[in-house]
Structures are given as structure tokens and as C-alpha cells.
N, C-alpha and C positions, 0 to 999 in steps of 0.2 A: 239088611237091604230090603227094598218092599218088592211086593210080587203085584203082578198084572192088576190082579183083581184088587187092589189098594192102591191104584191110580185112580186120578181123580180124571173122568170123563168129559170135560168143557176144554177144548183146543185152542181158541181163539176167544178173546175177551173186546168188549166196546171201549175204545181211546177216551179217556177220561174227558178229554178237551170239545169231544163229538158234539154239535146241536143237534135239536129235535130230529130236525128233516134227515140230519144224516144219520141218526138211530134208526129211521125206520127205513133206512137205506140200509144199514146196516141188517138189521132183523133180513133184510130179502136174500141180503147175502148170503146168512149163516142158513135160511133155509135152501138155498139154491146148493152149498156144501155138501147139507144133510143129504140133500137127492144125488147129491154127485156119488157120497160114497154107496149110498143104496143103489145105486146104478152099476157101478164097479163092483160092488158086493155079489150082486144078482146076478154074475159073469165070472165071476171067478173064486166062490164060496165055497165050491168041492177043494179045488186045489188048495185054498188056504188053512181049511179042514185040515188036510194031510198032512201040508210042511208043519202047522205049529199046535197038532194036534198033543206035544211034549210040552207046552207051555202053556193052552187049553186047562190040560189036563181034565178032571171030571165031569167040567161042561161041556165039551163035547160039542160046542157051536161055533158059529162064526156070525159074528151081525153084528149093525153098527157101532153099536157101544161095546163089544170090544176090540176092534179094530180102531175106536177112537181110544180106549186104553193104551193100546199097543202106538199109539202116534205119539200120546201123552209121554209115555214110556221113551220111546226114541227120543223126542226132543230134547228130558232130561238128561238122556246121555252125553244127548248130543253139544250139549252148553257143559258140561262135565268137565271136557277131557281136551287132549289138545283135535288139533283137525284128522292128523293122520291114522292108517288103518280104518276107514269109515267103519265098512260093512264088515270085518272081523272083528273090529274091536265092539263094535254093538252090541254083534250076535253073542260074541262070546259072555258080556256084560248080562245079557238078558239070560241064558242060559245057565251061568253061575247065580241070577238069583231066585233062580226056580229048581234048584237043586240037582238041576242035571249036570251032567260029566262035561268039562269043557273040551277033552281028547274025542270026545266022540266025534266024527269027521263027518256021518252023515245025519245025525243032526243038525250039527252046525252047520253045512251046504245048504238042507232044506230053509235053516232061518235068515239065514243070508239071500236067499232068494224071495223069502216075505220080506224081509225086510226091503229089498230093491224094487219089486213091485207095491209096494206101502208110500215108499219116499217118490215113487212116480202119481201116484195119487194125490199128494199133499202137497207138492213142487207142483207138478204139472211141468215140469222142465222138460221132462221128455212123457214117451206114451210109454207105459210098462205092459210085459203082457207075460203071462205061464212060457217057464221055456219050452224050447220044443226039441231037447236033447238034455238028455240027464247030467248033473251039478255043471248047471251054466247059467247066466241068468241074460234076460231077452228084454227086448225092446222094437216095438214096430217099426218098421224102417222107415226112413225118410230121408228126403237131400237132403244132402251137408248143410251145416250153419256158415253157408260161406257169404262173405258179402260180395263178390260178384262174381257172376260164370263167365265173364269173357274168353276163358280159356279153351280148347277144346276138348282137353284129358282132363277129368276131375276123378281124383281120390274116391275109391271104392271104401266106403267102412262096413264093417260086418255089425248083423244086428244081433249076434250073440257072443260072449265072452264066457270062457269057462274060467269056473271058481276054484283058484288054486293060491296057495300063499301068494305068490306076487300081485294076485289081485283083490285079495282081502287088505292088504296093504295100505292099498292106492289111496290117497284121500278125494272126498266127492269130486273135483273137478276132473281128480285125471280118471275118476271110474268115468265121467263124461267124456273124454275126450277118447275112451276105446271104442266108441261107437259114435267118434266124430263130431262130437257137442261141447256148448260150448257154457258153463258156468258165467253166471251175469258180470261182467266186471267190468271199469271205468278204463274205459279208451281215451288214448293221446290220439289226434285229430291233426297233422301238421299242416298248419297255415299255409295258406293260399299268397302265391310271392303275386306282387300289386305291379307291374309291367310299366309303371311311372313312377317307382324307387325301387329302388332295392331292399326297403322293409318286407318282409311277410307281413299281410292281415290274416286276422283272423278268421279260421270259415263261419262260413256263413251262409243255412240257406234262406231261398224265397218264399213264403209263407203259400202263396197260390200255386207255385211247383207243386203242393203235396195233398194241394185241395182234392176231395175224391172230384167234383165236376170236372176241372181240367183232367185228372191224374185218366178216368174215363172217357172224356170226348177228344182231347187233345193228344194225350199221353198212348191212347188205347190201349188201357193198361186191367186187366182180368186180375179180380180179387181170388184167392185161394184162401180159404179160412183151415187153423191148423190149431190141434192139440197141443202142441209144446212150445210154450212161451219164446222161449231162447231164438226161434225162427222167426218171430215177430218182424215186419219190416223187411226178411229178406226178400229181395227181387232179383229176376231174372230177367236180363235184356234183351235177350236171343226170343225167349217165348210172350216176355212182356206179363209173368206172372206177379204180382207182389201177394206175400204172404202175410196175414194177421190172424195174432192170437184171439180166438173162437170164444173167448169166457175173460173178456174185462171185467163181471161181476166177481170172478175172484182175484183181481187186482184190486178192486175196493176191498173187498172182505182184507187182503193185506194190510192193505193202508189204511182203513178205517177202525183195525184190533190196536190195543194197547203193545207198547215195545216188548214187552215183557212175555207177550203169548206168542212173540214173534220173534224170538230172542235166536231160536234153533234156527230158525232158515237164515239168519245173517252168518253164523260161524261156522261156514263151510269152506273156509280156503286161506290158506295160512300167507298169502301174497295180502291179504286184507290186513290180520293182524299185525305183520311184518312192517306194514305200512301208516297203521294206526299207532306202532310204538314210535316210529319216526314222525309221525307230528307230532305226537305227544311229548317227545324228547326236544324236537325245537320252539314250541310253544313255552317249554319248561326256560330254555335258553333266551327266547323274548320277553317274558316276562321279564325279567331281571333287569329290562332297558327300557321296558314303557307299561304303561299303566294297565293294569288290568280288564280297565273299562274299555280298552279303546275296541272290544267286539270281536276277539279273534273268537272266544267261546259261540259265536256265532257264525263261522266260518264256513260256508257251504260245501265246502270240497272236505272236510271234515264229516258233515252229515253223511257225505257218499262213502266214504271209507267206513263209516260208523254202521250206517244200516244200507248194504249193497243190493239185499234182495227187495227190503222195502222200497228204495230209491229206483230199482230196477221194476216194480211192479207200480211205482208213481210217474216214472216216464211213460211204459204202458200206455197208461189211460190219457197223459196228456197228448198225447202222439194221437189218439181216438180223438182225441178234443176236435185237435188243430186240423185235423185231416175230415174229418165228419160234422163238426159243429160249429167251428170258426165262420163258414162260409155258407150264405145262406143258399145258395145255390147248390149245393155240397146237400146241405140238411136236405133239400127235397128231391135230388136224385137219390138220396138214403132212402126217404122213406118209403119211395117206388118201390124200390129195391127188399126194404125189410115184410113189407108187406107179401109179394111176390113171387120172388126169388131166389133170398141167400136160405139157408138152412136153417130150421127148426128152431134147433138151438140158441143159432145166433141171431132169429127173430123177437127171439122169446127175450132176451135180456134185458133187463132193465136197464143196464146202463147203457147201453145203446139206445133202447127207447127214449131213456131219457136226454139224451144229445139231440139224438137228431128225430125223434118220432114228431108225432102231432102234439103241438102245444111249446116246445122248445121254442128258444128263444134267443140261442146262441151259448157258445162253451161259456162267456164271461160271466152267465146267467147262472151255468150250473151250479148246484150244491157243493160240488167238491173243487170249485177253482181257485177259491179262495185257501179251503180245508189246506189241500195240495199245494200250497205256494205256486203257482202254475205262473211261468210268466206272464206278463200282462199280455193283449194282443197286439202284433205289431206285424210290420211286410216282410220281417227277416229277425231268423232267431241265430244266434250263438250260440254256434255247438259247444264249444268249451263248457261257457256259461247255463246252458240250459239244456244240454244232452249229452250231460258225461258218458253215458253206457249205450245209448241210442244214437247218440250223432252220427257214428260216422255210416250208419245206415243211412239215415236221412240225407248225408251227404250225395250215396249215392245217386239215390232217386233225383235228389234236387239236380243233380251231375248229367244225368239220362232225359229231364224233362228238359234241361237248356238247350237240349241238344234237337228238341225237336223242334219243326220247324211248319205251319199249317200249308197242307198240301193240297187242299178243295177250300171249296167255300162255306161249306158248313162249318170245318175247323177252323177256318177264320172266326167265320163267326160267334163262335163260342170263345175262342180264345182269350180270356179275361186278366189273365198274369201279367201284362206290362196294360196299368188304365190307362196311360195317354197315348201308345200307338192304339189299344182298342180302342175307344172315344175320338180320334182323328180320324180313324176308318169307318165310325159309325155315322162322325160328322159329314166326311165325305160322302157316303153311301147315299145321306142320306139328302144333302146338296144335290146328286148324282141325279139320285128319283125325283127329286123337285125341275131339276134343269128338264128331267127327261118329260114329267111330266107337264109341265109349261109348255114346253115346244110342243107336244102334242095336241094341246091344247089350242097354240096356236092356229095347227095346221087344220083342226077341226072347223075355228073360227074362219079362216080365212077360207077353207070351204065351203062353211054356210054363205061369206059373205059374195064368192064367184056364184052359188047358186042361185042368190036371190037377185044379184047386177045380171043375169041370166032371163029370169023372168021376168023383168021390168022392157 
């Protein structure tokens, strides 16, 4: 079996199918990575020192490249074997091929602790951090992945779990859900009953409900940018917060790598497999009644059981699209904004800059809309159809913005979500000031003309 140091250091690889533009799209991402983990390194290099200082062994260091060994490492185990026992079955994996004792307990605690802070660095699903009690492993706290608070008791989860057999066990989702999180996965969405039959429609939201210009002048809705993808899109109605993931340049870096460098972060949840044997199994069973051409090998709800976390990180960005770059009015309260006032970080990205900065031109324009299958743009999207893992977020919001209702004038004025009540209010407004103005006009005239029958 190979050791550490006989990994090959390159994590993520360029998508064979990629153009020019999106190669040096690409290049920005893999260097934006490199910084990521040199930042995380430059934070937590003592501690990682210690736990895997047994698997070190004579070097004695900790720095990127081998931390990117140690990733390389994981993800081969990690396509290995089946889903369950994540983090014991790893660590023990990684342990038995560097010659150490797999009984040894606290060994193994310390490597199952890099290993959970390692896998929060390369997911980005949640924020990992040193525990802060001995064999347990941490994570910064944060709200629940809930999709809405209308409640008034919400579920307390703990931001630390100790490491003991039943949770070396767990496989990645349920080690997320001990700390309240939520593994990306394809939501059923129940149709919307149409109050002139008795059919369900489809939901479906409004394309301007999610625009950032409405979602801020109408909606008054305050952005909160966040570490951990999985919270993406959550909103709170009570505060009016909506949360978005902080680094869409690592959602391209996802979707812009070859499947194959991305293979590890798809087989994390045996609900996926379970469910990819069962199309596979009916697809074997259609075959035998209709032709093989007729496209089912191209079946999109397939692609989503097939690659969940790539599909989960391609909604991402088109979710940025639609909400930041669809709307041009959107694009320029952005770039107020990126200039200004959102954080550092989130100024600094390129894929954002490139939506909505100076020079865009709209999401249909960008480089990855086509790359992305991104639906075309239109007034209303299909959650089914166009937001398996994301809809029913989107649902909400679109659910919260119907609901408001412009309560001054200036909210009128902005409000651009329905264009023929806007445009009849603008038409009126603007009949309004003409009538107004005429008659004043009048009364001007008709006062020069007493002045001057006056003087005569």
C-alpha cells in the first residue's frame, strides 16, 4: 500500500471539454485554492504538527503540499470503499499504511480529528476548526440549515462531538447532521394545487422575486455572506437575513475540474448510490422496450444522482447568476456594493466580478452559462426542472417576496417584478405630472393674461 509521501500532489485537474477563457478561469481558481489552504495552514500548522505528526514521521512539517498529499490520500480512500464509517474507517486505512498500530486509540482520535478538519477545508460544507476539548472533533458554530425560522423554538445543536465508536461509524452525512448540517442532496419540491382544478402545477418561482435590486429595495432583505456552502440561500424572515456562500470561485474550481479529480466528493452518502442502482436497474428494464437512442443516457435527473456535489456546486453559481447578473439593475447595485461594502474576500472574486463588476454584460454572456447547462433566461424557473438541491430554498424567498407588498413611494417606485402594473404606474405618474403640469401652466398663462387686460 503506498504511503504519504508516494501520493501524487495535483487535487483537481482542468475538464477536458474546457475553452481557452474558461482555462484561465480556471488557473484563478486553482490559485485562489492554493491561498485558501496557505491561509488555513498559516492557522492551524502547530496543531496539525501534533495530531499527524505519526504519519509525518521524519519531516517533521506541515505545509501545502503535504496537506495536499494528505487530500490526495483521503479521496483515494475515499472512492475505495463503501460510504460508511467515514472517519474511522480513513484513519484507520491511513494508519495501517504507515506502519502504525491500528488499536492504538489515541493515535487514531488525533487522525480522525485532521482528518475532519482537512475534509472542512476541501468541502467547505461546513467551517472546521481545533477542538477545544480533548478526542472530540469541532466546528464553528452557526444556524441551523433550516429553511425557514417561522417557528419560535429552534433546535440547539452542539458545535462539538466526541469521538468514540458510534461516531467513527457514522457516514459523512450523519457526521453532518451531529452538528445540524445538512449533506447536498436532491429535494422533492410538492407542487403548487392551481385553485381553478384540482391538478397540482408545478412550482415555480419569479425570476425578479430573487433579483438582488428588488430582493434589497423591495424585499429589505440584508445579505450575510458565509463559510459553509450547505447554508447557501438560507433566509430568515423574522430578521430579513439571506445567507450566501462567500467563495463561488470554488464552486467553479468544482465544476470547471475533470469528474475524475472530483470523483471523492460525489460518494459521500449511500441514499445517492441506493438510488443510482435503481435507475440503473429501470433503465436496464426500458431498454428492452425501446430503442436505445431515444436519450434516456442523457437524462438529467440521472446527472443529479450521478455527480450531487458537482450539481450542488453548479446550482451555486447559477443561483449567483440569476440573482446578481440576470438583472441589470441587480448588476449595478452589485457593483456599488463590491466596491464599497461586502468583504474583502468577497470583493476580491472573480466570479463575482466577473457577473456583475464593470464590463459584464449579463449572466447569458458569461463564460460558464453555456459550460453549465444554466437554463436559458426566462420570468420563471422550474424548480423540479432547474433546482433539484436548491429549489426549495428559492421557493422560499420567491414565497416571502409575494408577500410583500410596497408600502411608500419610493418602494413603489423601484418595484419592477410585475412590468405591466410597473409601466401603468409609470404611465399614470407620468400623465399625472403632465396634467399637473399643464394646468399650472394654465394658470400661469391666465395670470399673465389678467395682468396685462389690467394694464391696458
Amino acid at each position: 500500500m503506498m504511503q504519504l509521501n508516494e501520493v501524487e500532489v495535483p487535487i483537481f485537474t482542468i475538464h477536458r471539454d474546457a475553452t481557452t477563457e474558461q482555462r484561465l478561469l480556471y488557473r484563478h481558481c486553482l490559485y485562489w485554492f492554493d491561498n485558501h489552504l496557505e491561509d488555513q495552514l498559516s492557522i492551524e500548522s502547530s496543531y496539525l504538527l501534533n495530531t499527524l505528526s505519526p504519519i509525518l514521521g521524519s519531516e517533521g512539517k506541515v505545509d501545502a503540499k503535504s496537506v495536499r498529499k494528505l487530500i490526495h490520500w483521503i479521496a483515494l480512500l475515499a472512492c475505495s470503499a463503501d460510504n460508511s464509517s467515514f472517519l474511522g474507517r480513513i484513519a484507520q486505512e491511513l494508519q495501517q499504511a504507515h506502519g502504525l498500530a491500528s488499536d492504538d486509540d489515541e493515535n487514531l482520535t488525533s487522525c480522525c480529528q485532521s482528518i475532519f478538519l482537512i475534509c472542512g477545508w476541501v468541502t467547505l460544507l461546513y467551517k472546521s476548526r481545533p477542538p477545544q476539548t480533548p478526542k472530540t472533533i469541532s466546528m464553528y458554530p452557526s444556524s441551523m440549515n433550516l429553511v425557514s425560522t417561522r417557528f419560535r423554538s429552534q433546535p440547539v445543536y452542539p458545535s462539538s462531538a466526541a469521538i468514540d465508536d458510534e461516531l467513527k461509524a457514522l457516514s459523512f452525512p450523519q457526521l453532518l447532521a451531529c452538528f445540524g448540517q445538512r449533506a447536498p442532496r436532491q429535494h422533492s419540491v410538492t407542487p403548487v394545487a392551481d385553485s381553478r382544478s384540482s391538478v397540482g402545477t408545478k412550482a415555480s418561482i419569479t425570476a425578479s422575486n430573487v433579483f438582488f435590486s428588488n430582493l434589497r429595495l423591495v424585499g429589505k432583505v440584508k445579505l450575510e455572506w458565509v463559510d459553509s456552502s450547505v447554508q447557501h440561500l438560507d433566509f430568515d424572515e423574522r430578521t430579513r437575513v439571506l445567507k450566501l456562500f462567500k467563495h463561488p470561485v470554488y464552486c467553479a474550481l468544482i465544476c470547471l475540474s475533470s469528474p475524475d479529480s472530483t470523483d471523492f466528493l460525489n460518494r459521500y452518502d449511500d441514499y445517492q448510490t441506493n438510488l443510482r442502482t435503481e435507475v440503473l436497474t429501470r433503465r436496464s428494464l426500458i431498454s428492452h422496450e425501446k430503442d436505445t437512442d431515444s436519450g434516456l443516457s442523457q437524462n438529467d435527473d440521472d446527472q443529479v444522482v450521478d455527480r450531487p456535489f458537482d450539481n450542488f456546486c453548479r446550482e451555486i453559481l447559477i443561483t449567483f447568476g440569476i440573482i446578481f447578473s440576470q438583472d441589470r439593475n441587480s448588476r449595478r447595485a452589485a457593483r456599488a456594493l463590491l466596491r464599497d461594502t461586502w468583504p474583502k474576500d468577497v470583493a476580491s472574486d472573480r466570479i463575482l466580478q466577473s457577473m456583475c463588476g464593470k464590463g459584464s454584460k449579463g449572466w447569458h454572456h458569461h463564460p460558464l452559462f453555456d459550460y453549465l447547462a444554466s437554463p436559458p433566461l426566462r420570468a420563471n424557473y422550474s424548480i423540479g426542472v432547474s433546482f433539484p438541491m436548491l429549489g426549495h430554498k428559492l421557493l422560499h424567498i420567491n414565497e416571502f417576496m409575494d408577500s410583500q407588498s410596497p408600502n411608500d413611494f419610493s418602494t413603489l417606485f423601484y418595484d419592477r417584478r410585475d412590468h405591466l402594473r410597473y409601466w401603468t404606474f409609470i404611465c399614470l405618474l407620468g400623465f399625472g405630472v403632465a396634467s399637473i403640469g399643464l394646468g399650472f401652466l394654465q394658470v400661469l398663462l391666465g395670470t399673465a393674461q389678467v395682468v396685462l387686460a389690467s394694464r391696458v
